[in-house]
C-alpha positions as CSV (number, residue, x, y, z in Angstrom):
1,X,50.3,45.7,92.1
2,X,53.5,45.5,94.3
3,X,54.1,49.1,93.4
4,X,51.0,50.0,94.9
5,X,51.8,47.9,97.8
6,X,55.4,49.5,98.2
7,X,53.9,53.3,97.9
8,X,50.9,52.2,100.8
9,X,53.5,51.1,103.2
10,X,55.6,54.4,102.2
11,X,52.8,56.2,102.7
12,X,52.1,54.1,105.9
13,X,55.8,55.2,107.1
14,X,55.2,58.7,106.7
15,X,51.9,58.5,109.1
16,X,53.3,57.3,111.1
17,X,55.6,60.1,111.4
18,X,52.9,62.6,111.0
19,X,53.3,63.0,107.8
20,X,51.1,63.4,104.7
21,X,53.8,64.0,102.2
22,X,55.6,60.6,101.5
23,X,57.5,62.1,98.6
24,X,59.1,64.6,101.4
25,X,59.4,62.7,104.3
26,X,59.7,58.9,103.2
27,X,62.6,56.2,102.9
28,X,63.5,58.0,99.7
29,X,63.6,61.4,101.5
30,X,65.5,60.1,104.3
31,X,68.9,59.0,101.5
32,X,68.4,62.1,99.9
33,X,68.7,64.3,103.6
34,X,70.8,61.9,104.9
35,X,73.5,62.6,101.6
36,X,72.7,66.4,102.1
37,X,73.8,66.1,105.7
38,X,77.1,64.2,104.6
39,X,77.9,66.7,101.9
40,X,77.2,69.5,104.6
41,X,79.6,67.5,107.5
42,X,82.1,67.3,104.3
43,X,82.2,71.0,103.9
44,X,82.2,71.9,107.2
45,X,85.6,70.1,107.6
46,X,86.9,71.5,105.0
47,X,86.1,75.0,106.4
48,X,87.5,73.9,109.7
49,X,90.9,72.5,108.1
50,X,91.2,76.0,106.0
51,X,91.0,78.1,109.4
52,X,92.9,75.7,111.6
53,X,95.3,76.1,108.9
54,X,95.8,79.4,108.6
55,X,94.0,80.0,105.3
56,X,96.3,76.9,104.0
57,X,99.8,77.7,105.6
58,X,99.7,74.3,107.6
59,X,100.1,72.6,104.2
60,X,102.9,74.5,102.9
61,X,106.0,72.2,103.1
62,X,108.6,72.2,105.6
63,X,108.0,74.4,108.4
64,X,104.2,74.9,108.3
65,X,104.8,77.3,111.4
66,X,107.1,79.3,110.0
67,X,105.0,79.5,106.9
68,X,102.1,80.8,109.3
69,X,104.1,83.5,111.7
70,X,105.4,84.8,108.2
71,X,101.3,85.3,106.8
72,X,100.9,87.5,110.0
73,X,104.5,89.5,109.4
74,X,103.1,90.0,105.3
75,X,99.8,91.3,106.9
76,X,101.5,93.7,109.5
77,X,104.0,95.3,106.3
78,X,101.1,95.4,104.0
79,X,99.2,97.8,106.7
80,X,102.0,100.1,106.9
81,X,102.2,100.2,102.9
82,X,98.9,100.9,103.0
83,X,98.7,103.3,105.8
84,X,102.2,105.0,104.6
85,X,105.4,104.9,105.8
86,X,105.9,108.5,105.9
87,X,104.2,109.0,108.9
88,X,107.2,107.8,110.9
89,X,109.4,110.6,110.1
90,X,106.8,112.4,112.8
91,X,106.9,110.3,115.6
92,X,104.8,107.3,113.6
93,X,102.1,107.4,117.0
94,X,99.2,107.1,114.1
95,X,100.6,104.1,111.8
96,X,101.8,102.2,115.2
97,X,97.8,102.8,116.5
98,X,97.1,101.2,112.7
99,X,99.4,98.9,113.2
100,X,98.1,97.5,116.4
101,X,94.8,97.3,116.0
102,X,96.0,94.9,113.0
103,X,97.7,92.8,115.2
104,X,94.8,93.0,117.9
105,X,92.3,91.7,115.9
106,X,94.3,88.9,114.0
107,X,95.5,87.9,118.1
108,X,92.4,87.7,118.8
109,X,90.4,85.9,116.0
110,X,93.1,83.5,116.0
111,X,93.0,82.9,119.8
112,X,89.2,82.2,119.8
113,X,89.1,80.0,116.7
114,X,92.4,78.1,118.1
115,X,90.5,77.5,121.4
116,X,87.5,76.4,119.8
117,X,89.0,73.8,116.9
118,X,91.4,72.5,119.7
119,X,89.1,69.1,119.7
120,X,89.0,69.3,115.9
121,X,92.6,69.5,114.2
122,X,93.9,66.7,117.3
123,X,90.6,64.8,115.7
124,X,91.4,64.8,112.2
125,X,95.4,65.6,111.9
126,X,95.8,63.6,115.1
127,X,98.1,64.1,118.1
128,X,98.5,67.3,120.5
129,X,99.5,70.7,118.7
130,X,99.6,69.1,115.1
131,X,101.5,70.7,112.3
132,X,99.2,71.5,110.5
133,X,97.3,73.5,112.8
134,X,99.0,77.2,112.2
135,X,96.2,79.4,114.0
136,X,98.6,79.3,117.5
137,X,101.0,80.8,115.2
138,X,99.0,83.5,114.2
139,X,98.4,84.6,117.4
140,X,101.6,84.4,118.4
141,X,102.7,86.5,116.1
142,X,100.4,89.1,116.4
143,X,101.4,89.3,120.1
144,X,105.1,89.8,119.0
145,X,104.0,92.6,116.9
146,X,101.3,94.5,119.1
147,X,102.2,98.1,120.1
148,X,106.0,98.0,119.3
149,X,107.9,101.3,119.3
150,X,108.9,102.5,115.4
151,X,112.3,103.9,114.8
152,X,112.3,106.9,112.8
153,X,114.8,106.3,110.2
154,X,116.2,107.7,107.1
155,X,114.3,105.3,105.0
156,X,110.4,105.7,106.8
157,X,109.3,102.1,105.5
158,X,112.5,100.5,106.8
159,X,111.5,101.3,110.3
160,X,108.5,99.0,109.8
161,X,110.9,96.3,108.1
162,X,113.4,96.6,110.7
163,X,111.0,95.8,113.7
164,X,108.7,93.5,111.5
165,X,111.5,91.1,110.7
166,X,112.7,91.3,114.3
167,X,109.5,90.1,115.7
168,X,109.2,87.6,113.6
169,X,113.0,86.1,113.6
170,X,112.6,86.4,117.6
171,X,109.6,84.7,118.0
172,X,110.4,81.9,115.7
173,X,113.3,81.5,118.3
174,X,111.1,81.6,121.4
175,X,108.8,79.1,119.8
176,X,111.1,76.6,118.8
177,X,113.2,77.0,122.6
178,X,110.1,77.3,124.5
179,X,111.0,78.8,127.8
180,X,109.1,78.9,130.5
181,X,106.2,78.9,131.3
182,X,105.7,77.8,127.6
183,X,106.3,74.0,128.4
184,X,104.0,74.3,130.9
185,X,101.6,76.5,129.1
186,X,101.0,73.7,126.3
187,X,100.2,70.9,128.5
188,X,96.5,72.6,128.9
189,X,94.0,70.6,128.0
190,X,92.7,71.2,124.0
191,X,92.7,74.0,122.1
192,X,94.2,76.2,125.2
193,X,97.3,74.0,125.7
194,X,97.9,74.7,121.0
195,X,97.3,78.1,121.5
196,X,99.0,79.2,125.0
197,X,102.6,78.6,124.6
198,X,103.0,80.4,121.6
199,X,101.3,83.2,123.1
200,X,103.9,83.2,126.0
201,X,106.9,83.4,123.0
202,X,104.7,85.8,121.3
203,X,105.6,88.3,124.7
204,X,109.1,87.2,124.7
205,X,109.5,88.3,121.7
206,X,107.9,91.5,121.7
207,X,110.1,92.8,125.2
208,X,112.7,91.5,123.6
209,X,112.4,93.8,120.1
210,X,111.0,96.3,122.4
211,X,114.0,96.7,124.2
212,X,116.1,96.7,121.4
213,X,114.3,99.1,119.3
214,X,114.6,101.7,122.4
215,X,118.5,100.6,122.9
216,X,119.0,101.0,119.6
217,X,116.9,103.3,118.4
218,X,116.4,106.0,121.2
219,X,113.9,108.4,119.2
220,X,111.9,106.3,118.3
């Protein structure tokens, strides 16, 4: 007899509501959605730590930026692998195009999703410009490496190494000494003030390799 009571006010609930189906839309219903929400919050979280991260580089120990300005250098030398080195020998106008659009597009995904998950990673890892958070790095990097002159030299693939590693030793250096306006440039509010000053080292470092490449490497 209670039973019956307990399924009539159920049922009562979901007219209430509008609705005829109290095994879809009563108390039992609401647990069961309100669990499927928290699983979904759970894994949206999780999605947002792995990209914040840098597909997991803000957990690697140590220097998590490092770790993250080092995924973009592996990506840039896997493209000219990939493309082949050879081209340089002629000039190298095709693999640096290549090469650039590479860095374009992991500058600019990076940007955006730094921007937007500016709220999130100081929600969850706490503080401005957390650790963790290696998607300012990213884009940083790719600035660094966008468009740079190749030298042809005896070894075609070296060419790539030699300016690769360059970009990445000097922006690690701008990003650590943070000359202006990069002080200034992380004070933004959010996502912009994570993501803006390494954008700033990211184009001191590339004039800087720039310059050295055509100082030290004329026919380039």
């Amino acid at each position: 007899m209670g039973g019956l009571v307990e399924d009539r006010r159920d049922l009562a609930d979901g007219a209430g509501d509008g609705c005829q189906r109290p095994d879809l839309c009563g108390p039992g219903a609401r647990i069961a959605g309100g669990r499927l929400a928290t699983v979904q919050a759970g894994r949206m979280k999780l999605l947002g730590k792995i990209m914040a991260s840098g597909l997991g580089t803000g957990y690697l120990p140590v220097a998590p930026g490092t770790w993250g300005s080092a995924a973009v250098l592996a990506v840039y030398l896997m493209v000219a692998w990939a493309r082949g080195g050879e081209r340089l020998a002629s000039g190298g106008e095709r693999l640096a195009l290549d090469l650039t659009v590479t860095m374009g597009a992991v500058a600019a995904l990076s940007g955006v999703w730094c921007v937007l998950l500016g709220d999130f990673v100081e929600r969850v890892w706490g503080g401005e410009d957390p650790g963790k958070c290696t998607l300012d790095e990213w884009a940083g990097q790719a600035v660094a490496l966008l468009w740079l002159p190749l030298p042809a030299t005896a070894g075609e693939f070296t060419g790539v190494v030699i300016v690769g590693v360059s970009a990445f030793l000097a922006f690690r250096v701008f990003d650590i000494l943070k000359p202006p306006p990069a002080r200034w440039a992380e004070k933004l509010p959010s996502g912009w003030g994570v993501l803006a000053d390494d954008l700033v080292a990211g184009v001191y470092a590339n004039a800087i390799v720039r310059l050295g490449v055509l100082a030290f490497f004329p026919a380039g």
